[in-house]
KEKOLFI-287773 format. One record per residue (C-alpha): residue in one letter; y, x, z. Coordinates in steps of 0.05 Angstrom, whole numbers, plus 5000, padded with zeros to 4 digits. Each point is the difference from the previous one (the first is absolute). Layout:
<rs>
aYXZ/...
</rs>
This chain:
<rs>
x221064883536/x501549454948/x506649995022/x501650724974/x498549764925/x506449604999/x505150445056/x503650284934/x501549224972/x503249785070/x505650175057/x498050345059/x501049335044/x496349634942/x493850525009/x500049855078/x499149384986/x494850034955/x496150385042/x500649615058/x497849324974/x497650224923/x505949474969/x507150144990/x506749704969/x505750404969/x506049774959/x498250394922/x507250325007/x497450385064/x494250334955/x501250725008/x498850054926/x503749514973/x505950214957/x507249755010/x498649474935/x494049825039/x503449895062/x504949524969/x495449594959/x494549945057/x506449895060/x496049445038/x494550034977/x494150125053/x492550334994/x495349665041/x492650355002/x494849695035/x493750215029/x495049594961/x493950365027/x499549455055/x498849514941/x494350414964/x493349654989/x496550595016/x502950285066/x494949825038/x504350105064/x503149354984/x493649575027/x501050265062/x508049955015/x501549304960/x508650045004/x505850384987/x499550495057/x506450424965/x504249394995/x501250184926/x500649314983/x505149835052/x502750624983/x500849754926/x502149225018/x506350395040/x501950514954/x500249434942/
</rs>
């Protein structure tokens, strides 16, 4: 699974997320390998990764489900 790639880079709540709907958020100070510098220049200061698969020219799938069956871009017009 995908997901497994990136488990190190992200909290365990983070990860769940992921997995469940393949986009996440997380403040940068909540990275578990961010230093305490890091954590104090980044305090605020949100990740936001997106799906973009749903966009690609070339997944085929997308002629036959037209939409944002995930609700990523709800998703994204909330979180910002």
């Amino acid at each position: 699974m995908i997901s497994n790639v990136w488990k190190e880079w992200m909290t365990d709540d983070v990860y769940e997320q992921f997995r469940r709907k393949s986009f996440y958020d997380n403040l940068a100070a909540n990275h578990p390998k961010a230093t305490p510098e890091l954590k104090k220049k980044m305090e605020g200061t949100r990740i936001l990764a997106l799906n973009l698969q749903s966009c690609y020219f070339y997944n085929f799938y997308l002629f036959t489900e037209l939409g944002d069956e995930l609700h990523q871009l709800d998703w994204l017009e909330s979180t910002l």
